[in-house]
C-alpha positions as CSV (number, residue, x, y, z in Angstrom):
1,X,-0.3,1.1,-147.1
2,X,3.3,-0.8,-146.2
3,X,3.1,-3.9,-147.5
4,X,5.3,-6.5,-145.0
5,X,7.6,-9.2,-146.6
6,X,10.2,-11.5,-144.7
7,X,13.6,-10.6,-143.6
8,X,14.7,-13.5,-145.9
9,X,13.1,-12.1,-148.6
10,X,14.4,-8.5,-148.3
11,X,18.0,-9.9,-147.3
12,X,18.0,-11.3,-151.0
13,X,16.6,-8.5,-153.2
14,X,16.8,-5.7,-151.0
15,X,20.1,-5.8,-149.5
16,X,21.0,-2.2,-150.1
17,X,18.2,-1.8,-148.0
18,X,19.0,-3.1,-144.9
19,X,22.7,-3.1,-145.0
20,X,25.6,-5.9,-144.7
21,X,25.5,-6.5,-140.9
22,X,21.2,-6.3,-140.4
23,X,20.1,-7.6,-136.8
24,X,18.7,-11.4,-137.9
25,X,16.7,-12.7,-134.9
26,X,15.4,-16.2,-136.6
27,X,16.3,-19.7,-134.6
28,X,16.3,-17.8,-131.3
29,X,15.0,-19.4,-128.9
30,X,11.3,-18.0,-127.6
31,X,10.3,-17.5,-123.9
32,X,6.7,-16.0,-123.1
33,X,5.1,-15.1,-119.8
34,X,7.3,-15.9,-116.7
35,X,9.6,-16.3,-118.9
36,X,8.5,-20.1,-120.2
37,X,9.8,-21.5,-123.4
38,X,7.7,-22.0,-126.2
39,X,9.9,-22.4,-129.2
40,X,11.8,-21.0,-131.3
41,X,11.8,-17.3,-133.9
42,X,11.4,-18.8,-137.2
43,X,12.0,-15.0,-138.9
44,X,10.7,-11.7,-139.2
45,X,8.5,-9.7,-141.5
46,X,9.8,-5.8,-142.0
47,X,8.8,-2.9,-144.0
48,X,8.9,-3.0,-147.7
49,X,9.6,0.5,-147.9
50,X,12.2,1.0,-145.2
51,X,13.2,-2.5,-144.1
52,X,12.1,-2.0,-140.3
53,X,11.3,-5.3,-138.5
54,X,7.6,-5.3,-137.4
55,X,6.8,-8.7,-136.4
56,X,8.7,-11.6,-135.2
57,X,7.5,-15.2,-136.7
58,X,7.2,-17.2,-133.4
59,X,6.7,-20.9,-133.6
60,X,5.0,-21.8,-130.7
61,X,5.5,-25.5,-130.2
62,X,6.1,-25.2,-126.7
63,X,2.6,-24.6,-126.1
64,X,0.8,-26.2,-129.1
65,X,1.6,-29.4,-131.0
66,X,2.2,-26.8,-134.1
67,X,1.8,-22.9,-134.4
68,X,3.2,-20.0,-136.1
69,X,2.1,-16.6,-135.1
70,X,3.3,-13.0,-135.7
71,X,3.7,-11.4,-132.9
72,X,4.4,-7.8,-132.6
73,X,8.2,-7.2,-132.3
74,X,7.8,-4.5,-129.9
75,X,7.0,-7.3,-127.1
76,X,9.8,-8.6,-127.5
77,X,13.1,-8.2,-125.2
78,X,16.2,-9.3,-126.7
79,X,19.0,-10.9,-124.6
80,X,21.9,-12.5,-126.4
81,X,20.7,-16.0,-128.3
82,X,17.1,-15.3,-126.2
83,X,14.1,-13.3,-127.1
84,X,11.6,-12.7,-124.4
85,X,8.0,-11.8,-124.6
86,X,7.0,-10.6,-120.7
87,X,3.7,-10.3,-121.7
88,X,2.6,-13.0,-124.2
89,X,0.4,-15.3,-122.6
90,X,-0.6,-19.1,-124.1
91,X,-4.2,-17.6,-124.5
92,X,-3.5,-15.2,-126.3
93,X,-1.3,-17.0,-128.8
94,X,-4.4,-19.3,-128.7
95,X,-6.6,-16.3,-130.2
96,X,-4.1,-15.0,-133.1
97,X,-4.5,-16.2,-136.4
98,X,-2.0,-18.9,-137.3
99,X,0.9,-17.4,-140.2
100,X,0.1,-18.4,-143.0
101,X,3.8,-18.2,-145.5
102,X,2.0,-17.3,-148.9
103,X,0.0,-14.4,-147.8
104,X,1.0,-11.2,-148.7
105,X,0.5,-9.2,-145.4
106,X,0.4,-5.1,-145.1
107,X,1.0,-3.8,-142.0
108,X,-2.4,-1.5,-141.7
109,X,-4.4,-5.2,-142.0
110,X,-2.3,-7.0,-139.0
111,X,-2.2,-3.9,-137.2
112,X,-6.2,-4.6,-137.1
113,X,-6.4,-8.3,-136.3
114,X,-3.4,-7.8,-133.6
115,X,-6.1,-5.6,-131.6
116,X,-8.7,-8.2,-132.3
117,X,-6.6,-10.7,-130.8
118,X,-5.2,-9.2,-127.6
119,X,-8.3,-7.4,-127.2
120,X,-10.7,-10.4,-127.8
121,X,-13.9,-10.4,-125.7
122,X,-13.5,-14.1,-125.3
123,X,-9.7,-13.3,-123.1
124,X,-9.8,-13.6,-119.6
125,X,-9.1,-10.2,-118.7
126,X,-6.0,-10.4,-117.3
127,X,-5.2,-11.6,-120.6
128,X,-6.2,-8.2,-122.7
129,X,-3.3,-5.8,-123.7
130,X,-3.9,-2.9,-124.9
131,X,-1.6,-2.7,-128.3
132,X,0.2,1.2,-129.0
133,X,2.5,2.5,-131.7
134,X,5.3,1.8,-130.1
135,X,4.1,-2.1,-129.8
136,X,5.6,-2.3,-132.9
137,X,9.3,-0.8,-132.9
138,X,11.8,-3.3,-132.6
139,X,13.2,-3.7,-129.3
140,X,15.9,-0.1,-129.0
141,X,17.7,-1.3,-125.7
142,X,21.3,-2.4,-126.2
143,X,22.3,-4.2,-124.0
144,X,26.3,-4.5,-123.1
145,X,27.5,-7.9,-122.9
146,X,30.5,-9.3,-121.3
147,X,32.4,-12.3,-120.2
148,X,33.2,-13.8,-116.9
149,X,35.7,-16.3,-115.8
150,X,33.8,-18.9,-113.8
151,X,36.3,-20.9,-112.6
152,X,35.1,-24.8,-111.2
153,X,37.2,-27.6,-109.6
154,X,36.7,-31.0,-110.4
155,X,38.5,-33.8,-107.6
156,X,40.1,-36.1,-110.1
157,X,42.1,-39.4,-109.3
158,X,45.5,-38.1,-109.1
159,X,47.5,-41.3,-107.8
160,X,46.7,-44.4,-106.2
161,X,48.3,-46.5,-103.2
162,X,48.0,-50.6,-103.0
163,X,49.6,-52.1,-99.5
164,X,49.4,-55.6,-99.5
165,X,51.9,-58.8,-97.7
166,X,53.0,-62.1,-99.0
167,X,54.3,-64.8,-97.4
168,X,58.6,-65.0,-97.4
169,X,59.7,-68.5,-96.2
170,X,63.6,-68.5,-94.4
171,X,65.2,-70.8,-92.4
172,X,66.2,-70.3,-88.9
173,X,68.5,-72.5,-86.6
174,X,67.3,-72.2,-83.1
175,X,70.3,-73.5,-80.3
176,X,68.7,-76.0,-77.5
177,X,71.2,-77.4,-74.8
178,X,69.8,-81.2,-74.0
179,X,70.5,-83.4,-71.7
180,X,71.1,-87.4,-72.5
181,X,72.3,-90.1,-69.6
182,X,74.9,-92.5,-70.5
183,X,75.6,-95.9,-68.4
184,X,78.4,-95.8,-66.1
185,X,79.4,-99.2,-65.0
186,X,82.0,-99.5,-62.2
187,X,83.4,-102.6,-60.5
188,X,84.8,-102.9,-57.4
189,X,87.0,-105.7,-56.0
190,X,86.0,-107.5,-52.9
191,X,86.6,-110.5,-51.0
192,X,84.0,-111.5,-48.5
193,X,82.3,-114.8,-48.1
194,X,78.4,-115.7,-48.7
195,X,76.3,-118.3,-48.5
196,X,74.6,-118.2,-52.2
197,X,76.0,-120.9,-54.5
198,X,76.8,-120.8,-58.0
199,X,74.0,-122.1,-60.1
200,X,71.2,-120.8,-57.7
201,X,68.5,-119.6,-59.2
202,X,68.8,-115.4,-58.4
203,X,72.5,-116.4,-60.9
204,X,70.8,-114.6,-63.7
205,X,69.5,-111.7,-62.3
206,X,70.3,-108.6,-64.3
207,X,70.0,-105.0,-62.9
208,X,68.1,-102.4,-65.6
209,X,69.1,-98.9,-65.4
210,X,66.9,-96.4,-67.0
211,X,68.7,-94.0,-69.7
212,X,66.9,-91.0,-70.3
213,X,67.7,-88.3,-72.9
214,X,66.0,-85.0,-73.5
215,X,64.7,-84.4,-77.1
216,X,63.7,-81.4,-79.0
217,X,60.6,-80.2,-79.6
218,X,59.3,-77.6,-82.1
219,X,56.3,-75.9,-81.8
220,X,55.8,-72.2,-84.1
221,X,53.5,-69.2,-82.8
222,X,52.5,-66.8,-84.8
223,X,53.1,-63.0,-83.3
224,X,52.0,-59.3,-84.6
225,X,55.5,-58.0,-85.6
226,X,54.6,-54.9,-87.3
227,X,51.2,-52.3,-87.9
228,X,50.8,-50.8,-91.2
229,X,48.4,-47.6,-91.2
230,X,47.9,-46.2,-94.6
231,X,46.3,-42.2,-94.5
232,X,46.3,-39.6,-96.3
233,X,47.5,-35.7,-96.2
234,X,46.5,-32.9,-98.5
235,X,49.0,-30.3,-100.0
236,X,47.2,-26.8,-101.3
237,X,48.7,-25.3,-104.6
238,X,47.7,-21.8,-106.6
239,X,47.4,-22.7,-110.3
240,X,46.5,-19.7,-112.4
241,X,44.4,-20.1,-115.2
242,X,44.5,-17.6,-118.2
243,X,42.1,-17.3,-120.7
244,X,40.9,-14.4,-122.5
245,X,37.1,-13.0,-122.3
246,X,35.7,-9.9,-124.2
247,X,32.9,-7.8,-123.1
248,X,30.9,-4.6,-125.1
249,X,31.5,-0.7,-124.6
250,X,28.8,1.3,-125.4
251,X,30.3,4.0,-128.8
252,X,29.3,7.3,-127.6
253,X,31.2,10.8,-127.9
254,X,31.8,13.2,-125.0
255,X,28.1,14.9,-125.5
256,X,26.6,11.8,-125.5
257,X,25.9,11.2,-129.3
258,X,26.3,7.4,-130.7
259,X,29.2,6.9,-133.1
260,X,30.3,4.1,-135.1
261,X,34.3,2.5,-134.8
262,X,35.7,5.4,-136.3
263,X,34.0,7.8,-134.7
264,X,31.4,9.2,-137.3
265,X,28.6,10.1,-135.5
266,X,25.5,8.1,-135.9
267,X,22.8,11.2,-136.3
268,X,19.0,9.7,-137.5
269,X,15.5,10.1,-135.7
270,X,13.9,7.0,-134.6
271,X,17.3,5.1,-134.0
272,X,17.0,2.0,-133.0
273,X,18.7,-1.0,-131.2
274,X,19.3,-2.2,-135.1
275,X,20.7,0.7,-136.3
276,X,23.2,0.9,-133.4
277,X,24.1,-2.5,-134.2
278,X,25.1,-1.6,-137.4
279,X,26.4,1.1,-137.0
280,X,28.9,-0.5,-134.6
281,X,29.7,-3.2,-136.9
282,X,28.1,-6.3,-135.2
């Protein structure tokens, strides 16, 4: 009977075990049913005898205040930084048996309370799964990653435009023909008698004339001289952006057979998505 200790563990005693470049799935981040997050991988428990991982640790605070469970690592589907579990539902986490860290587990005993737990009487049953063999190989899909430019554009304040006025103060002269009367006196000798008498009375009477004069008068109104319209146009211009991405290529031969970086070929039953990782060098 396999005993199962964690991949911490055999990563410190057992290292020819496992190799240099072992698939580590702790502080992933957990997604169960519909793909809803409930925490994070806090390890794995593998094989004392052949360092295969069997169960992922899975704390799943998303659901419960606080709650690690081992969960078979065949229900898991590994994308990048993510691990998914399509068919873990919250009651069903509900019914395992929380991990305890100082138990020493063996892989026939789990194998035993896993099909007590997903098999439980007291599950809906929609909730029951059925648990094979195969429930416990770690995921063996490799998936191919790549990157892609996604390029965004982002309007930015690229000038800015004030019009205002003030006030300029300038003197102007303004021409004005005006008109002013002046006396003009004119005496005239004559020599004809009357019958008034010097001293009379009328002897004083004076004669007023009247001088007028134009004057000018300034008055200012104010006018529209000029209209100021401030708009805007747009000018278009290709920039090109270079940055460099990588993506995966899958290490296969002509007949199809997995090789490594130099081309060894990779040749052992059971292989799975770990031992291509290795053998690849991630």
């Amino acid at each position: 009977m396999s005993q199962l200790i964690r991949l911490k563990d055999i990563q410190a005693t057992h290292q020819d075990l496992i190799g240099d470049d072992y698939y580590d799935p702790t502080h992933k981040t957990a997604y169960g049913i519909n793909e809803e997050k409930i925490g994070k991988i806090e390890g794995a428990l593998v094989e004392d005898t052949t360092g295969r991982i069997r169960y992922l640790i899975v704390d799943a605070g998303g659901w419960f205040s606080s709650k690690e469970v081992l969960v078979p690592a065949g229900l898991a589907r590994i994308v990048g930084d993510d691990v998914f579990f399509d068919s873990l539902t919250k009651t069903q986490v509900e019914a395992m048996e929380v991990y305890d860290h100082d138990y020493q587990y063996s892989y026939k005993e789990q194998y035993e309370r896993d099909r007590q737990a997903f098999t439980a009487d007291t599950l809906p049953v929609e909730d029951r799964v059925d648990i094979a063999d195969h429930s416990y190989d770690a995921p063996n899909t490799l998936e191919l990653l790549e990157e892609r430019l996604t390029v965004n554009k982002d309007r930015i304040v690229a000038g800015l435009v004030k019009v205002g006025k003030h006030v300029v103060t300038e003197e102007r002269n303004v021409d004005v023909d005006l008109e002013e009367e002046h006396a003009n006196i004119q005496r005239t000798s004559v020599d004809r008698p009357t019958d008034r008498r010097i001293g009379d009375l009328d002897a004083t009477e004076t004669v007023e004339v009247e001088l007028q004069a134009e004057r000018a008068r300034v008055s200012k109104e104010t006018y529209v001289s000029e209209e100021v319209n401030v708009g805007k146009t747009t000018d278009h211009h290709t920039e090109t952006v270079v940055e460099t991405i990588q993506r995966e290529e899958l290490d296969v031969d002509g007949d199809g057979n997995v090789v490594d970086r130099e081309g060894n070929l990779v040749d052992r039953d059971g292989i799975t998505a770990e031992d291509v990782r290795r053998a690849r060098g991630m």
